[in-house]
C-alpha positions as CSV (number, residue, x, y, z in Angstrom):
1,X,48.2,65.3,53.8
2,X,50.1,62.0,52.6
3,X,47.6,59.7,54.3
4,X,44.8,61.8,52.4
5,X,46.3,61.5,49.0
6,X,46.9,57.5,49.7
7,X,43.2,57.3,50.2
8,X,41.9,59.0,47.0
9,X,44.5,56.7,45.4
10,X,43.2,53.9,46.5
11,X,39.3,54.8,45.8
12,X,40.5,56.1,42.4
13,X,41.7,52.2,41.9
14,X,38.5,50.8,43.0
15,X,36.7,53.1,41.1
16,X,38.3,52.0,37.7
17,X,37.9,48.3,38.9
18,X,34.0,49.2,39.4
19,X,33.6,50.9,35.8
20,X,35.6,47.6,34.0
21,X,32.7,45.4,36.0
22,X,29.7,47.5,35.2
23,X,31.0,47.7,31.5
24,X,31.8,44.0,31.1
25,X,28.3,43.2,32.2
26,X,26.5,45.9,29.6
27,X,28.5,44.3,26.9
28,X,28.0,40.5,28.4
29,X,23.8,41.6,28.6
30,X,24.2,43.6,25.3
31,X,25.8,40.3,23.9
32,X,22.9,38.3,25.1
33,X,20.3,40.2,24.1
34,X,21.7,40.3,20.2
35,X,22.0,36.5,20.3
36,X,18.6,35.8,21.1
37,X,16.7,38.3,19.2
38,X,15.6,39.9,22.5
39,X,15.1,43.7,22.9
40,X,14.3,43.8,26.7
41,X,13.5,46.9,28.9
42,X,14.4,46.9,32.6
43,X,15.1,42.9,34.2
44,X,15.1,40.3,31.4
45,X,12.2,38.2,30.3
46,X,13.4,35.7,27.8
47,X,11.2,34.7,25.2
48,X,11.7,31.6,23.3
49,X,10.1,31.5,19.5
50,X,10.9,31.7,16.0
51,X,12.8,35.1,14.8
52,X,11.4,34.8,11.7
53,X,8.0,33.3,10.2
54,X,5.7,33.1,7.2
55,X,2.6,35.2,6.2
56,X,-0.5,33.7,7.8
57,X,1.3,31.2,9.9
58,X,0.6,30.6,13.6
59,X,3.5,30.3,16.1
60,X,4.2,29.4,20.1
61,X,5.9,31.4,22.3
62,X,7.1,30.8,25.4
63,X,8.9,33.1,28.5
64,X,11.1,32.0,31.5
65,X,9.5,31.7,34.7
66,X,8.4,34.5,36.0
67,X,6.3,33.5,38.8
68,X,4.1,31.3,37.2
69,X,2.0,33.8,34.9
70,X,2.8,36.6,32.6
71,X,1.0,39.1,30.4
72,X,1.6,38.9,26.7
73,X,0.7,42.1,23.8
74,X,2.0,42.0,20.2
75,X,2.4,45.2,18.0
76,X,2.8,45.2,14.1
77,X,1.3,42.9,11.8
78,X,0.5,40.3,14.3
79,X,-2.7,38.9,16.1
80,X,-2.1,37.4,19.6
81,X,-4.2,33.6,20.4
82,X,-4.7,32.2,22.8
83,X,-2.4,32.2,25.8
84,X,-2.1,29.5,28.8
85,X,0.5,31.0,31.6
86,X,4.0,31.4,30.0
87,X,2.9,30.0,26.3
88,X,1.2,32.4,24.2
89,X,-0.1,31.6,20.1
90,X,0.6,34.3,17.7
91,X,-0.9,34.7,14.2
92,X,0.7,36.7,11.8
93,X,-0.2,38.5,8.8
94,X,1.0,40.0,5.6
95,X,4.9,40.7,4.7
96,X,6.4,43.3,7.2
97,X,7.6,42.8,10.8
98,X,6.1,42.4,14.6
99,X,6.7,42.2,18.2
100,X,6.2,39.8,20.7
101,X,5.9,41.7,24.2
102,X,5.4,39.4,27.7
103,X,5.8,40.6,31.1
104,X,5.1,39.1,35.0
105,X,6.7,39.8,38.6
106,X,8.5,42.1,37.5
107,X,10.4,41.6,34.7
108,X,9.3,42.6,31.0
109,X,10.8,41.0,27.6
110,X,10.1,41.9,23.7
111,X,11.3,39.8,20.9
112,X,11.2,41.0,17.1
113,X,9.4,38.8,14.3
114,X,10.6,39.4,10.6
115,X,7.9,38.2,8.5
116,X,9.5,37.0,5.2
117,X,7.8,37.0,2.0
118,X,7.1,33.4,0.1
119,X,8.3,32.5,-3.5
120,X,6.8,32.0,-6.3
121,X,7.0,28.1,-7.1
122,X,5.0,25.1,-6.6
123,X,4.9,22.8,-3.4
124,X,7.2,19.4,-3.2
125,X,4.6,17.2,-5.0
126,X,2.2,19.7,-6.3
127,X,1.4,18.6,-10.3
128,X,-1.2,16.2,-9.2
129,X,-2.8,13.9,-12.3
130,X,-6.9,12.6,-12.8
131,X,-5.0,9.8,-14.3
132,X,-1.0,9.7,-15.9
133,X,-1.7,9.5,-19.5
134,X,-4.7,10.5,-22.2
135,X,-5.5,9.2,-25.5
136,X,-6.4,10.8,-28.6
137,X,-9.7,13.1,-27.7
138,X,-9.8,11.7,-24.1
139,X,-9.6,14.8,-21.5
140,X,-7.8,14.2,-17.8
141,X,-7.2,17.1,-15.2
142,X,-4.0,18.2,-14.0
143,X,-3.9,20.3,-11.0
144,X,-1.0,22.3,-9.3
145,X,-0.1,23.7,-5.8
146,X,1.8,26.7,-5.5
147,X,3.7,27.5,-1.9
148,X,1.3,30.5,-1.7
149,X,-1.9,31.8,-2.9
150,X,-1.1,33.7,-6.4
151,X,-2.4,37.3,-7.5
152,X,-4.5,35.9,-10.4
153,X,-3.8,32.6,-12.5
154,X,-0.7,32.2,-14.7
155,X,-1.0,31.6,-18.4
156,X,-0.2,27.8,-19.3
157,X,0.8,26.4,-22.5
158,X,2.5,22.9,-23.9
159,X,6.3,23.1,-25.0
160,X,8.8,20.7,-25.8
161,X,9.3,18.3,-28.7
162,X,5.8,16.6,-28.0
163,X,2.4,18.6,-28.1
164,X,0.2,16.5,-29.4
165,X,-3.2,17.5,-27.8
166,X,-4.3,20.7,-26.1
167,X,-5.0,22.2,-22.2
168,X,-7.4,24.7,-21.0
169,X,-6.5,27.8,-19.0
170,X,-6.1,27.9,-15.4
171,X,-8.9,28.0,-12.9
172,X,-9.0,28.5,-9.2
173,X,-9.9,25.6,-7.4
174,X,-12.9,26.3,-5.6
175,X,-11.8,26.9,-1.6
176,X,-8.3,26.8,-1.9
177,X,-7.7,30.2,-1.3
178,X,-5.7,30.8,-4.5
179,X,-2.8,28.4,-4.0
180,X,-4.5,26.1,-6.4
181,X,-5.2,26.4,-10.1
182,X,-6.5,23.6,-12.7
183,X,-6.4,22.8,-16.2
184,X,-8.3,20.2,-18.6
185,X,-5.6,18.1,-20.7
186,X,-7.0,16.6,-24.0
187,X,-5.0,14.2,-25.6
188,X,-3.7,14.1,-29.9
189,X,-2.4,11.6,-31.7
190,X,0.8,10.1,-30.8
191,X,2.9,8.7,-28.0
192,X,4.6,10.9,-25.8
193,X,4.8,13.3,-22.5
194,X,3.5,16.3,-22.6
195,X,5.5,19.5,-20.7
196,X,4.1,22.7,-20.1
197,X,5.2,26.2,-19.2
198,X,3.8,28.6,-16.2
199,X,4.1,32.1,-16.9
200,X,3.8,34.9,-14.5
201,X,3.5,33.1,-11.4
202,X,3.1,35.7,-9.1
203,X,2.5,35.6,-5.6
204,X,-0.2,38.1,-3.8
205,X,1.0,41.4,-2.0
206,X,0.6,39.6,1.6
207,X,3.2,36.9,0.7
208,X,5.8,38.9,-1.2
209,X,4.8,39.8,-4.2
210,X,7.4,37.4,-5.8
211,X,6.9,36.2,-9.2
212,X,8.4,33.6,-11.4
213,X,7.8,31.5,-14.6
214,X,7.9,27.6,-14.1
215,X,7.8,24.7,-16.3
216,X,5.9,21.2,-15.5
217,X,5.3,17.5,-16.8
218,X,1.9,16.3,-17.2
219,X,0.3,13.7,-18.9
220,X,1.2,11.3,-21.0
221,X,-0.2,11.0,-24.2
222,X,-0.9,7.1,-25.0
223,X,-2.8,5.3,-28.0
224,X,-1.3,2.0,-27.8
225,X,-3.5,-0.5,-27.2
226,X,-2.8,-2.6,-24.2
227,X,-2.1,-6.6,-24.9
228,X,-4.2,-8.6,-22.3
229,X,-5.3,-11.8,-22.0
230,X,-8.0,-13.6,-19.3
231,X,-6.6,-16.6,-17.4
232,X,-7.6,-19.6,-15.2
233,X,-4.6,-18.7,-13.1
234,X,-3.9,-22.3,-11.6
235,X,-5.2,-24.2,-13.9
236,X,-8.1,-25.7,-11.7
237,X,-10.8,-27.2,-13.4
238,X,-13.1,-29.1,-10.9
239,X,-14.0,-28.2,-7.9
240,X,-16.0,-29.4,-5.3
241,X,-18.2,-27.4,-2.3
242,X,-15.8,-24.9,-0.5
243,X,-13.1,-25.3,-3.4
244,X,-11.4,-22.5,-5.0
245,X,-10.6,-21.2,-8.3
246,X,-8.5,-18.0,-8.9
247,X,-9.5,-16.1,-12.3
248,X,-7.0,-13.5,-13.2
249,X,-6.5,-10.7,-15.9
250,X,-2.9,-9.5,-17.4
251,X,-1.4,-7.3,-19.1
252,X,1.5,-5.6,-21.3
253,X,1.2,-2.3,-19.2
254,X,-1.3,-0.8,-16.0
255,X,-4.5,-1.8,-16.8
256,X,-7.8,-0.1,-14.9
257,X,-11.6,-1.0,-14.9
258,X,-14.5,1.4,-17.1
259,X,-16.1,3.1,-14.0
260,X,-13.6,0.9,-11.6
261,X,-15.5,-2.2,-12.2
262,X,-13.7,-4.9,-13.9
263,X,-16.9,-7.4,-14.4
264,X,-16.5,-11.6,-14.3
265,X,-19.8,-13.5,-14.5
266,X,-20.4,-17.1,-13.1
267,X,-22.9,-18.9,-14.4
268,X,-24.2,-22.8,-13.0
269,X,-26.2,-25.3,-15.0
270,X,-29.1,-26.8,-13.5
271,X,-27.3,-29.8,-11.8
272,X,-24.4,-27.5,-9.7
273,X,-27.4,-26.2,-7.7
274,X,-25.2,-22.9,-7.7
275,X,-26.6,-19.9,-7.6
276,X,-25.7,-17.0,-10.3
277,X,-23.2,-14.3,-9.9
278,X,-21.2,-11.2,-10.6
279,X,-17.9,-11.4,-9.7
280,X,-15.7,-8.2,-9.7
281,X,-11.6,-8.3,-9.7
282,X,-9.2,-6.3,-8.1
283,X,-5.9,-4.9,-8.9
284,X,-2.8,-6.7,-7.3
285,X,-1.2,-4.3,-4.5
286,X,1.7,-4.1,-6.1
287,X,1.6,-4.3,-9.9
288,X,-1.5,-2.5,-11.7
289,X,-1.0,-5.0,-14.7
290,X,-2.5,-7.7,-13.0
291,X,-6.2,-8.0,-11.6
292,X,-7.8,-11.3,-10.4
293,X,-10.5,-12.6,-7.8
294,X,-10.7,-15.5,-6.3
295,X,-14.1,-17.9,-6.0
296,X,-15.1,-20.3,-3.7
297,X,-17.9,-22.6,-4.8
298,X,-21.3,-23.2,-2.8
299,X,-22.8,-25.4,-5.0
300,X,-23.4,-28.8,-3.1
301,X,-24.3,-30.8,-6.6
302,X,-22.7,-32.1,-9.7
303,X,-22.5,-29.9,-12.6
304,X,-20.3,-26.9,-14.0
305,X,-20.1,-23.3,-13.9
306,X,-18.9,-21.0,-16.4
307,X,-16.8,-17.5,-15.7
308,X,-17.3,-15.8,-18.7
309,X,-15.6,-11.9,-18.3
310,X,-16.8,-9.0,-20.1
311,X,-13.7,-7.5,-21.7
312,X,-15.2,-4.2,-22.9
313,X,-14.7,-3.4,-19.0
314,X,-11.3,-3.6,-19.3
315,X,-9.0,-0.3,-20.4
316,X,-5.7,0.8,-20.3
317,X,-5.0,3.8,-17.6
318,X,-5.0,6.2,-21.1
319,X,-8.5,4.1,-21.9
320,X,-7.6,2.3,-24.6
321,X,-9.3,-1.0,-25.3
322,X,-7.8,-3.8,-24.7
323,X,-6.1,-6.4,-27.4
324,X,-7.1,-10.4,-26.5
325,X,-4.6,-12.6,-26.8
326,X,-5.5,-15.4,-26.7
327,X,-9.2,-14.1,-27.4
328,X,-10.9,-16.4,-24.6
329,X,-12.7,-14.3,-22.3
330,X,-14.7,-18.1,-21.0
331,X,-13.9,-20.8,-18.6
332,X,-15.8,-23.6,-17.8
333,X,-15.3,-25.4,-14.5
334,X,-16.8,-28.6,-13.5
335,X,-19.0,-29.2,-9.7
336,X,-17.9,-32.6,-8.5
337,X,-19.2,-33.2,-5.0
338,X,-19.2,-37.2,-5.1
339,X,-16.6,-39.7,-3.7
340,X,-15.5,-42.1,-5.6
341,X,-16.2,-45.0,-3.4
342,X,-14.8,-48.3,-5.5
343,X,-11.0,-48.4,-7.6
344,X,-8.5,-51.7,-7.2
345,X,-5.3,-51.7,-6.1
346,X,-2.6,-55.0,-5.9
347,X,1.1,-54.9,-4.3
348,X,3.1,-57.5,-6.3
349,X,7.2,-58.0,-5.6
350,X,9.4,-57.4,-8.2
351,X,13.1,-58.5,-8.3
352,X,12.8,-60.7,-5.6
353,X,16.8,-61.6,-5.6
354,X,17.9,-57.6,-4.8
355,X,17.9,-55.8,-1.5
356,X,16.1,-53.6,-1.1
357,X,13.2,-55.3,-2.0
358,X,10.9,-53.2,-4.4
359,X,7.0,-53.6,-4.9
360,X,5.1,-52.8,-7.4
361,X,1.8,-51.1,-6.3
362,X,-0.7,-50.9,-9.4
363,X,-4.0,-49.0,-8.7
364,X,-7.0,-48.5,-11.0
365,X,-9.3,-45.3,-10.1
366,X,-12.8,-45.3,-10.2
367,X,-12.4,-41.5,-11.5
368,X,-10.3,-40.0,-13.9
369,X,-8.0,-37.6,-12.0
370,X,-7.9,-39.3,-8.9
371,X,-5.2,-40.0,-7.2
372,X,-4.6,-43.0,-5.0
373,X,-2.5,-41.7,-1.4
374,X,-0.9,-44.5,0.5
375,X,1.2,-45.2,3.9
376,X,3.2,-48.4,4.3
377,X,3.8,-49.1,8.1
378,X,5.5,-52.3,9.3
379,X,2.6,-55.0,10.5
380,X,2.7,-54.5,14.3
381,X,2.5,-50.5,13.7
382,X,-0.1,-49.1,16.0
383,X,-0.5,-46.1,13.9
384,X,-3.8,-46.0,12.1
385,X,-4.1,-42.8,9.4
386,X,-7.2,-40.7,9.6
387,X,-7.3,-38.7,7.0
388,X,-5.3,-37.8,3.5
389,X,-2.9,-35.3,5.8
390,X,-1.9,-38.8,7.6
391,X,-0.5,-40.1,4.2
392,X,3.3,-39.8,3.0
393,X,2.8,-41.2,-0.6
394,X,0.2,-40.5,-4.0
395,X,0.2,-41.8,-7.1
396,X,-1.8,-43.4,-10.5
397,X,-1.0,-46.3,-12.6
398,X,1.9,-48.2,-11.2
399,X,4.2,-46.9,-8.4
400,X,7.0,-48.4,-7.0
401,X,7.7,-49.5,-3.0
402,X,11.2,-49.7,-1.8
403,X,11.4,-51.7,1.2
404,X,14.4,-53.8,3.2
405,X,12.7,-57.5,3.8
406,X,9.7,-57.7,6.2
407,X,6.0,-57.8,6.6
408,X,3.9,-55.3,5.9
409,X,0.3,-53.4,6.0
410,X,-0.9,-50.7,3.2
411,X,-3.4,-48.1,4.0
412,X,-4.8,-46.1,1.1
413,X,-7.8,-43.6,0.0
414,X,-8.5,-42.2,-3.7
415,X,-8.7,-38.9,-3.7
416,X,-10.6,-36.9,-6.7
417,X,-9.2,-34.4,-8.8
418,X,-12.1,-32.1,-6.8
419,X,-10.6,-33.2,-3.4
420,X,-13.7,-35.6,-2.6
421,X,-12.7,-38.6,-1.3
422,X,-15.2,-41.5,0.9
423,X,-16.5,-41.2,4.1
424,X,-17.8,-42.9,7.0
425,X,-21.2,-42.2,8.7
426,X,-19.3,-40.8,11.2
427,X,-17.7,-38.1,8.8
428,X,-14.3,-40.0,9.0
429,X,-12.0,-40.9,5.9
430,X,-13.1,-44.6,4.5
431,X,-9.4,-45.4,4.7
432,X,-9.0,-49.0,3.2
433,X,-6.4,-51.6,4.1
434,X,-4.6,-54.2,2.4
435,X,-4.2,-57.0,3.0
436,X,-8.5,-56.9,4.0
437,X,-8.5,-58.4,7.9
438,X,-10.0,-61.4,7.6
439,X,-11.6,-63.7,10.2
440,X,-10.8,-63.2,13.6
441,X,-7.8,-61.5,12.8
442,X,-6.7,-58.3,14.3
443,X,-4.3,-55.1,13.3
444,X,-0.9,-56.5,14.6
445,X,-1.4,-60.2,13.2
446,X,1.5,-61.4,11.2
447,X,-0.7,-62.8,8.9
448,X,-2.5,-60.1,8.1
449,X,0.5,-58.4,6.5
450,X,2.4,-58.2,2.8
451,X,5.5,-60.6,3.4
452,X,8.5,-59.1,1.5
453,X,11.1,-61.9,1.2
């Protein structure tokens, strides 16, 4: 009888220790389950996925391995996609709740969606502009995004300080489902933003039902007149064939082209042998103030072109007309495709007694414009220049040399103010040489040098 009562002791123990596991592991599972959203019958299928989503939105679910494959339902306001193994798409629909169900080998998991409503308010970015500001009778669009499609179009109106002008009431934009309304803005007189109020922005049932009134910048309203003026923007005025000349437009604010074309006509005389042409200029990428294009010249004769620009194409983002200041809307630019071929030049020493020695170099162009571009090497030099990019001097009139004592050898080449310069039959620069080799002698010969003393 002892003995006995030791036993159900001890298996009244174990019992106890049995209960504590089996409880510890209902709460640990329980636990679980809460955490993850899961509501799982028999062994556990996790499903990964949001726990909560928006009206009309598509989600990806996914369940732990469970051999590979699993079957996948949903119930409540919910219509399953496609599905590919353990991912499965989900669609869901109006405000309300659903269920994700999947099961494979065995084991079966659920996970509940709470469908939350939207509210009632416009997207990050969703006041969009035809352009930022009207003038007086000019009419823009303005058109706004809301984070879901609305119940029917809210009543706008201007507010504030500034309502000089007057909007239209909200339309539907055509295939946007209701989540986008537009207005016409017509401008008044005066300068200023114009605000405006959104009443009774209500979302539809599906979404929520949530409704809210908002308020909104728009346009600005702008009559001043922009102050502009048309420039040769570096100042070139000859060119020769395959030279450039850069025409540009600025002004006191944003400037824009009448139906985006912002016109510049070139025309040649008879002797550029150039042919005719429209031009049109472009805004800079970074500043809307400033338009310009650049033109390269074809013409192969001598002559002149003239960029004449029609200003009446030029407007101010609120299209206003643009002030001219100054009024020149004309350039003329001159064709020069000869070389000059014949100009003087003489090195004389001056101040023999100081050291360093200096030389005057006096050159007389054949052109006006021209610049002469020189090298002095010492005598026995083997270098040879080949073209103006060999050069490390230019100058008109009178330049000065300075130079220890020595003998020396000058090459030079006039250069136009169209970049033409002489030429060999071969195509080479006619680089001259002074002093001229005479006679039998030969690059290298003393002789044949400047003598600085």
């Amino acid at each position: 009888m002892i003995k006995l009562r030791q036993m159900r002791g001890r298996l009244s123990g174990l019992s106890k220790v049995i209960l504590s596991s089996a409880l510890l592991l209902f709460i640990t599972v329980a636990c679980e389950d809460d955490e993850s959203g899961q509501n799982n019958v028999g062994d556990v299928l996790y499903i990964d996925g949001p726990s909560g989503v928006t009206p009309m939105s598509t989600q990806t679910f996914t369940a732990s391995e469970a051999g590979g494959s699993v079957s996948w339902s949903v119930t409540g306001n919910a219509t399953l996609g496609t599905t590919d193994g353990l991912t499965a798409e989900v669609t869901f629909g109006a405000v309300g709740t659903a269920t994700v169900n999947a099961s494979g080998n065995g084991l079966e998991g659920a996970r509940a969606i709470t469908i939350n409503g939207t509210d009632a308010a416009l997207v990050e970015g969703g006041v969009a502009l035809s352009n930022a500001s009207v003038n007086d009778g000019g009419s823009e669009t303005v058109t706004f995004t809301f984070a879901a499609p609305l119940a029917s179009a809210p009543t706008i109106a201007l507010i504030g300080d500034f309502t000089a002008g007057t909007i239209s009431a909200l339309s539907a934009v055509s295939g946007s489902n209701n989540t986008q309304y537009m207005a016409t803005v017509t401008g008044g007189v005066g300068n200023g933003q114009l605000n405006v109020s959104l009443t009774g922005v209500t979302v539809s049932a599906d979404y929520g039902g949530a409704t809210a009134d908002l308020e909104a910048a728009i346009q600005a309203v702008d009559n001043v007149k922009p102050l502009a003026k048309f420039e040769n923007a570096d100042g070139v005025t000859v060119v020769n064939k395959g030279g450039s000349v850069k025409f540009m437009v600025s002004a006191s604010e944003g400037i824009r082209a009448v139906k985006d074309s912002m016109k510049l006509a070139l025309d040649y005389d008879a002797g550029s042998a150039g042919a005719d042409t429209l031009l049109l200029l472009s805004q800079s990428e970074d500043d809307a103030s400033v338009w310009y294009t650049t033109w390269t010249n074809t013409a192969d004769g001598d002559g002149s072109f003239t960029a004449t620009l029609d200003q009446s194409t030029v407007i101010d983002i609120a299209s206003n007309d643009a002030l001219w200041d100054p009024a020149t809307s004309m350039f003329n630019v001159a064709v020069d495709n000869t070389a000059p071929t014949a100009f003087t030049l003489t090195a004389t020493e001056n101040d023999p007694v100081d050291e360093p020695r200096v030389v005057d170099v006096v050159t007389v162009a054949e052109e006006v414009g021209s610049t002469v571009h020189w090298i002095w090497l010492p005598y026995n030099s083997q270098f040879t220049p080949e073209s103006p990019a060999d050069f490390d001097g230019e100058g008109a009139g009178t330049t000065k040399f300075v130079a220890s004592a020595g003998n020396y050898k000058l090459f030079y080449l006039e250069v136009d103010a169209a970049g033409n310069y002489d030429v060999n039959e071969d195509g080479t620069a006619a680089i001259k040489r002074f002093p001229v080799l005479t006679g039998e002698q030969e690059e290298g010969d003393k002789d044949a040098s400047i003598e600085i003393k």
